[in-house]
Legacy VTK file of the C-alpha trace (Angstrom):
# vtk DataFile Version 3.0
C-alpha trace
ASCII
DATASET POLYDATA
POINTS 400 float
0.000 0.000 0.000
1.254 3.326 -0.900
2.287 5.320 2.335
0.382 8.439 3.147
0.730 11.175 5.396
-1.681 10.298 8.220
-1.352 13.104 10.902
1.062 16.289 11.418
1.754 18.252 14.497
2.531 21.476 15.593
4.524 22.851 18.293
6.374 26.657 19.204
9.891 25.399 20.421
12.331 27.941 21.971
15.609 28.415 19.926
18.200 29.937 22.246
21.307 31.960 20.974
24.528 30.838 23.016
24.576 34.196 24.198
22.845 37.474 24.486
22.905 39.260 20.627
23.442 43.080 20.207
22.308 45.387 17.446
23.116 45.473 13.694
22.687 48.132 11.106
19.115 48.144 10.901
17.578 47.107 14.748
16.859 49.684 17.163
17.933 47.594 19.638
20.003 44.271 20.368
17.891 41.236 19.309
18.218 39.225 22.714
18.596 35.440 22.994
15.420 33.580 22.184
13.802 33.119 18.617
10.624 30.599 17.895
10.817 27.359 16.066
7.395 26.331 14.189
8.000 22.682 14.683
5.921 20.353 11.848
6.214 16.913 12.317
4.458 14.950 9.699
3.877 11.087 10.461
2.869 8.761 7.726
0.902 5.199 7.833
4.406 3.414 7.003
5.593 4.801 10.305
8.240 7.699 8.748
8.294 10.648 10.176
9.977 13.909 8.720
10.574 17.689 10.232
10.727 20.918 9.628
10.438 24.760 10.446
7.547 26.006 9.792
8.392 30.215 10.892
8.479 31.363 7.810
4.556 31.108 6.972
3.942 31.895 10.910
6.319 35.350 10.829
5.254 35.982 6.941
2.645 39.095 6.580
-1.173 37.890 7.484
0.932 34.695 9.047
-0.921 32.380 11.753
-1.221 29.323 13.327
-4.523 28.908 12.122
-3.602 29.753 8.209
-0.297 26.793 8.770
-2.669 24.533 9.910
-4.905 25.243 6.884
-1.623 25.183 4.069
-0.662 21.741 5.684
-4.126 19.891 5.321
-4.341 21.009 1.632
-0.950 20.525 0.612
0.331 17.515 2.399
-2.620 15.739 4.925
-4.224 12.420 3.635
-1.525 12.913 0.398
0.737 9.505 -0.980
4.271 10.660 -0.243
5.319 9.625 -4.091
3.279 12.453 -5.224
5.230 15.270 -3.410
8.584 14.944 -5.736
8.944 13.932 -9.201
11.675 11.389 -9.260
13.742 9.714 -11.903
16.598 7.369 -11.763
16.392 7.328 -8.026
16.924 11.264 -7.944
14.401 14.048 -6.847
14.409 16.577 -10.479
11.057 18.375 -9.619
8.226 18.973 -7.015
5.450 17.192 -8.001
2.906 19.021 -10.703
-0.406 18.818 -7.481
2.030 20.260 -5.227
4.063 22.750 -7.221
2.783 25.523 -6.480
2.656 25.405 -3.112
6.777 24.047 -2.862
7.434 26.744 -5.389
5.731 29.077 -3.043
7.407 27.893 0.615
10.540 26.848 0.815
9.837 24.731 4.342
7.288 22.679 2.576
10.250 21.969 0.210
12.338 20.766 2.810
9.231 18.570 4.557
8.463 16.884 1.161
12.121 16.117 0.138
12.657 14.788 3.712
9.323 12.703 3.387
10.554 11.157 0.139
14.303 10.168 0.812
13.478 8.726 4.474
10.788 7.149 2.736
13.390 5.467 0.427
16.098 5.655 2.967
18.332 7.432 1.321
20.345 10.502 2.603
18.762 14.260 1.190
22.087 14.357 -0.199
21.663 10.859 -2.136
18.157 11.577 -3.633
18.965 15.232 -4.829
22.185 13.843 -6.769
24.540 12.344 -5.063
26.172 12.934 -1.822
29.022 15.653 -2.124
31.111 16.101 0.987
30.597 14.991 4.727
32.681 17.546 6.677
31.224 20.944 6.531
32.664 24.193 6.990
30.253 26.535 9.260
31.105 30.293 10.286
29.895 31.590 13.685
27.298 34.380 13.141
26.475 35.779 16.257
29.540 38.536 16.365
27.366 41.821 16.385
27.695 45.015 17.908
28.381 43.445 21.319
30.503 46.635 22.309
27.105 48.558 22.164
25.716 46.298 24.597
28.545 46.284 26.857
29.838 50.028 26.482
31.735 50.316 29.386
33.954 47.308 28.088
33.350 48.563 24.636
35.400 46.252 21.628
37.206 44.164 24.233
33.960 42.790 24.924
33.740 42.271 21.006
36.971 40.849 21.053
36.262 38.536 24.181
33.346 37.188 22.146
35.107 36.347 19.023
37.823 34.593 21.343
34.740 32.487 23.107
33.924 31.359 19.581
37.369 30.470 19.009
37.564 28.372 21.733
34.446 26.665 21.087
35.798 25.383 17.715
35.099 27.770 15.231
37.554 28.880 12.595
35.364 31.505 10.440
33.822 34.596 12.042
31.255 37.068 10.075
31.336 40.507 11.922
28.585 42.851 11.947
29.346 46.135 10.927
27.759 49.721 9.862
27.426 51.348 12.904
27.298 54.350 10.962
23.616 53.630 10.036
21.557 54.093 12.965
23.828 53.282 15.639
26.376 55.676 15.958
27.563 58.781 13.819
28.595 57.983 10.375
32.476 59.070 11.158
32.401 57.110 14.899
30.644 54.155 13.199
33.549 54.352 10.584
36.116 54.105 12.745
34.277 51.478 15.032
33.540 49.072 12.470
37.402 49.355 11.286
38.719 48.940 14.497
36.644 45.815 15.474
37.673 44.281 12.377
41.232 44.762 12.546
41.187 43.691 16.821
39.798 40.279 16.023
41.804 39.814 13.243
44.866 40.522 15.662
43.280 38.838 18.226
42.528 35.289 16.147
45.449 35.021 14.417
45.909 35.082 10.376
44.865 31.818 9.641
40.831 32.294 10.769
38.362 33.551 7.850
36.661 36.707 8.103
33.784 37.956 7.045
31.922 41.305 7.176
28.077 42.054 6.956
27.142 45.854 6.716
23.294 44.852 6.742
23.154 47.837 3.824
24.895 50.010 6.970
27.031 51.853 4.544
24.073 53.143 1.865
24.986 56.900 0.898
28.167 57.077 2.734
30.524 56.347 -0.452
33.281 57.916 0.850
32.997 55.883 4.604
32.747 52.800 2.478
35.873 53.686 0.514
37.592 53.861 3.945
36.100 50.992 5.420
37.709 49.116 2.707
40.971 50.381 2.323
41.545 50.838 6.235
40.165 46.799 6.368
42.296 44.941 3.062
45.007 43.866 5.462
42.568 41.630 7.433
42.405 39.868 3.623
38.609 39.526 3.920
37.028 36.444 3.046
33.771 38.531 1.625
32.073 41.780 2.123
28.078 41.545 2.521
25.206 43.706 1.793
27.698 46.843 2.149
24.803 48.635 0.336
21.556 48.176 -0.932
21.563 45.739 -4.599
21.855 47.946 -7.563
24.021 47.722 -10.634
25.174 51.097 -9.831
25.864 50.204 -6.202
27.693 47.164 -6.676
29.929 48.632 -9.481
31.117 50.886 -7.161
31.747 48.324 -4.839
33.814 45.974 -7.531
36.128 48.834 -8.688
36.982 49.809 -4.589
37.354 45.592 -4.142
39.698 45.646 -6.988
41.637 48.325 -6.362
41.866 47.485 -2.299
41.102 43.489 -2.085
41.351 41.823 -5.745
40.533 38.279 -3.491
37.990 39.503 -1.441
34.560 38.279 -2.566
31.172 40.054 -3.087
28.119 38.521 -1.724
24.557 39.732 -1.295
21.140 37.994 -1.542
19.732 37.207 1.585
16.860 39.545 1.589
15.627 37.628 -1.880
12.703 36.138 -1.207
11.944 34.847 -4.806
15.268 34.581 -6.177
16.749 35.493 -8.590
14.375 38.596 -8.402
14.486 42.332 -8.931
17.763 43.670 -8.917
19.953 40.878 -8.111
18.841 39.579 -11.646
20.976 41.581 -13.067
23.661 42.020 -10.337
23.918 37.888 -11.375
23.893 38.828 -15.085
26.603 41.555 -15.180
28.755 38.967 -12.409
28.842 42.173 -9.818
28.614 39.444 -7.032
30.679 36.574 -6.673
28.410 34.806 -4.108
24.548 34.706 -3.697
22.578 33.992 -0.461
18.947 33.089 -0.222
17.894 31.404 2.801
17.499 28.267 2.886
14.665 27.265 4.580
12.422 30.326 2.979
14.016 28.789 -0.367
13.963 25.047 0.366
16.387 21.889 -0.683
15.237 21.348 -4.395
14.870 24.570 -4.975
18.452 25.522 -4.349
19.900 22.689 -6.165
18.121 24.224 -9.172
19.044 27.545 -8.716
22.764 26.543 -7.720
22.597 25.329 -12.050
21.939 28.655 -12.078
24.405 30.733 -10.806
26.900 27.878 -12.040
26.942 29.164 -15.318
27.734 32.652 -14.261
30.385 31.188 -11.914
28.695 32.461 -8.654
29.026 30.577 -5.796
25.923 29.347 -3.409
26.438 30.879 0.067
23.320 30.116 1.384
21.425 32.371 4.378
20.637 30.592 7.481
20.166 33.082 10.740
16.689 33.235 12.475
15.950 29.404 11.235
16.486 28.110 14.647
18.336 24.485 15.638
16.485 23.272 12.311
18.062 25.538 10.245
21.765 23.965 10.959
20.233 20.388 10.225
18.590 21.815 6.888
22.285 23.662 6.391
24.372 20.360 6.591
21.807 17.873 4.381
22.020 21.344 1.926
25.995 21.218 1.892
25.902 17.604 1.276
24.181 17.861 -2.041
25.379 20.905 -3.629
28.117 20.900 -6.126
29.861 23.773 -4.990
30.151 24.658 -1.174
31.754 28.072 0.792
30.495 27.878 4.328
27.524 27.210 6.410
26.261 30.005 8.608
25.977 28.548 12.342
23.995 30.945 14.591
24.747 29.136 17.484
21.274 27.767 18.753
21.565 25.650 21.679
20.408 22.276 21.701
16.765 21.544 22.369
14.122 19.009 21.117
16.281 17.208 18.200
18.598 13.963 19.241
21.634 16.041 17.991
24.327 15.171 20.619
26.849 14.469 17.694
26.425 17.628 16.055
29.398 18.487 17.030
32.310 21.266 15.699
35.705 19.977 15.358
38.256 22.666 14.106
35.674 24.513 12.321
33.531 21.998 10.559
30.570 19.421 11.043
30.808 15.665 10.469
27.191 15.785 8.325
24.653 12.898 9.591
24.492 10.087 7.871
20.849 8.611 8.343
18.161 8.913 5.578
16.071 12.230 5.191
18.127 14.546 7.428
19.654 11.998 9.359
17.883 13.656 12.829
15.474 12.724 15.200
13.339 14.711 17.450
14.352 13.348 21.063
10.795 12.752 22.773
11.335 13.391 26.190
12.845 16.539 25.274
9.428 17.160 23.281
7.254 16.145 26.069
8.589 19.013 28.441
9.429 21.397 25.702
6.767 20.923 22.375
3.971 18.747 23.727
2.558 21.348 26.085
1.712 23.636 23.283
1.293 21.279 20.463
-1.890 21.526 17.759
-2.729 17.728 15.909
-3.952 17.674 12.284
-5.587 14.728 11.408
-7.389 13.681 8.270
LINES 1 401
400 0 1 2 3 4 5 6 7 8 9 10 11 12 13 14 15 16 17 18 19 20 21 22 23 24 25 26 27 28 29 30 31 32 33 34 35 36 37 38 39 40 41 42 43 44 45 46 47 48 49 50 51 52 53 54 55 56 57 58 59 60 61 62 63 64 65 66 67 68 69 70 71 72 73 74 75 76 77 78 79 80 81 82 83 84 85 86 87 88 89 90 91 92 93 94 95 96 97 98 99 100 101 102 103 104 105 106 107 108 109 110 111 112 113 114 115 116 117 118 119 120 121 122 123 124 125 126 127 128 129 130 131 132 133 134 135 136 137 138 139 140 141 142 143 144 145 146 147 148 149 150 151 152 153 154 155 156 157 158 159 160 161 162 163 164 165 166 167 168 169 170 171 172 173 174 175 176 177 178 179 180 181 182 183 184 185 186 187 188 189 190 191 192 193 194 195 196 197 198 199 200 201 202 203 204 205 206 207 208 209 210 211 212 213 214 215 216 217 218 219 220 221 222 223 224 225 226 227 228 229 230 231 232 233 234 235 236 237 238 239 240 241 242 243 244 245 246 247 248 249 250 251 252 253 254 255 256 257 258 259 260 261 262 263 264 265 266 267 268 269 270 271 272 273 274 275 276 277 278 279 280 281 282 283 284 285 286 287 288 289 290 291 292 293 294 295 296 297 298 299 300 301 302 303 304 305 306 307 308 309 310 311 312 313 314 315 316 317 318 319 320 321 322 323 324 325 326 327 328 329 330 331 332 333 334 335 336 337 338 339 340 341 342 343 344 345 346 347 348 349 350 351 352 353 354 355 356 357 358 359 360 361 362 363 364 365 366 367 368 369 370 371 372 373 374 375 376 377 378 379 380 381 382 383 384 385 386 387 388 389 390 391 392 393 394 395 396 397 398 399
């Protein structure tokens, strides 16, 4: 008998930052420690059961429990789990035509279809979009914002303290928040700021760690202050400069000619705020090569969906740097099956969620990389007894 989804819960779990977060570019204040998980669990009459986060449709404009609840009876309750993906020689090519729309549409119901189908089979996400790339992946801690605004009386040693606890916890690549000169500080002190707290933790972490920068668009119509930034910054050797301005041709032109003139192997990266990619302007940013990496999210984008846009940007020799923060514990799981499959890999952002309802003890970070499970689907379980103290409480059940 074919084997159909049966019954799919709901449940808010808490997804806990390792440590408080300040501000960046565009909040008015420091975004705290907690975030919500939409936790789906979808349980078919085979006995598989698959996950995902669901936040995106929750946090999304006219978002609500009640509309989730109605999006997963049409699109997946009481459905055959061979009709969510269209597969051929053992390898996921398309979402299938009754769903389509609604994959195309959310990226999470993406994720909860292809991990339906390949622990269905019991193969690896990896193994049914292709075939299974790489098992170690590199991740970059993400949490490095403007923790010397939330500590000012210890001001960037308290920046530099944090990079040094990430350090110590295993991580080799660190993306630092900057453009202070937006809405937190003065454009000339957030100028000199932003320089200086790159250039500490690059002295501070030694040349051999990869740095990043994020501006959040922090530097929009301060050419000269970006100029600066850039010059005062090439001999950190960034790894990549991101979202120094807002996407435009005219923008990012700028931005090519100061990278090579300043930092020829610095890369260009931008994306994350794409929602549909490749979309408005970052068509043509893509076209005309004015980034060298692109980063949709992937959980808003989904698994399949990335594999076909990674074709994509192949053939204009961009690279797939992916967007992960605010997608909770899930989003690291749905980061390392995503790294697995894709021909071409950079780094995986890590925004340092603590553990709490998956069975991810082994997720661990060895000198800057994860060993990538193994299991079909994602290779993760949901550990029950953390469920029953931390989901179950607050859990909604859709049955047929």
């Amino acid at each position: 008998m074919p084997d159909t989804i049966e019954q799919i819960t709901v449940a808010p779990i808490p997804a806990r930052h390792w440590t408080e977060l300040g501000r960046n570019a565009y909040t008015p204040e420091g975004l705290g420690e907690t975030r919500t998980e939409w936790l789906v669990r979808a349980h078919t009459s085979g006995g598989v059961e698959s996950y995902v986060n669901a936040k995106h449709t929750v946090a999304a404009e006219g978002g609500s429990i009640a509309r989730l609840e109605a999006d997963l009876r049409e699109v997946f309750l009481g459905r055959e789990v061979d009709s969510l993906l269209e597969v051929s020689s053992g390898h996921a090519v398309a979402a299938g035509s009754e769903v389509r729309a609604a994959l195309t549409a959310w990226g999470w119901m993406d994720i909860l279809a292809v991990d339906l189908v390949s622990r269905t089979r019991g193969q690896s996400i990896g193994a049914l979009l292709g075939r299974r790339r790489r098992d170690r992946i590199p991740a970059y801690e993400s949490t490095t914002y403007f923790q010397d605004l939330l500590h000012p009386q210890r001001g960037l040693a308290e920046l530099v303290a944090h990079a040094c606890r990430g350090f110590a916890h295993g991580f080799r690549q660190f993306k630092i928040k900057v453009g202070r000169g937006g809405r937190a500080m003065t454009p000339s002190a957030g100028l000199h700021r932003d320089i200086d707290a790159v250039l500490a933790i690059r002295d501070a972490l030694g040349p051999d760690v990869k740095l990043m920068v994020d501006a959040n668009f922090g530097y929009d119509d301060q050419p000269e202050n970006l100029a600066e930034f850039i010059r005062a910054t090439s001999p950190a050797r960034l790894t990549w400069l991101e979202e120094m301005v807002t996407a435009s041709v005219e923008g990012y032109r700028i931005l090519r000619e100061l990278q090579a003139t300043h930092c020829p192997e610095t890369l260009l990266v931008a994306g994350e705020v794409d929602g549909n990619p490749p979309s408005g302007a970052f068509v043509d940013l893509i076209k005309q090569q004015l980034i060298d990496g692109y980063q949709p999210d992937i959980v808003r984008i989904g698994l399949l969906r990335w594999k076909q846009l990674e074709t994509r940007l192949a053939a204009r020799s961009i690279l797939p740097i992916p967007h992960n923060f605010g997608n909770g514990r899930f989003g690291l799981i749905a980061g390392l099956a995503l790294a697995t499959s894709l021909d071409s890999w950079v780094s995986l952002e890590d925004e340092r969620i603590c553990p709490n309802v998956y069975a991810d003890d082994e997720l661990t970070l060895v000198n800057g990389a994860y060993q990538a499970p193994d299991g079909p689907g994602l290779g993760i379980q949901v550990d029950d007894d953390a469920y029953a103290r931390i989901g179950a409480p607050n859990e909604v059940v859709i049955r047929a």
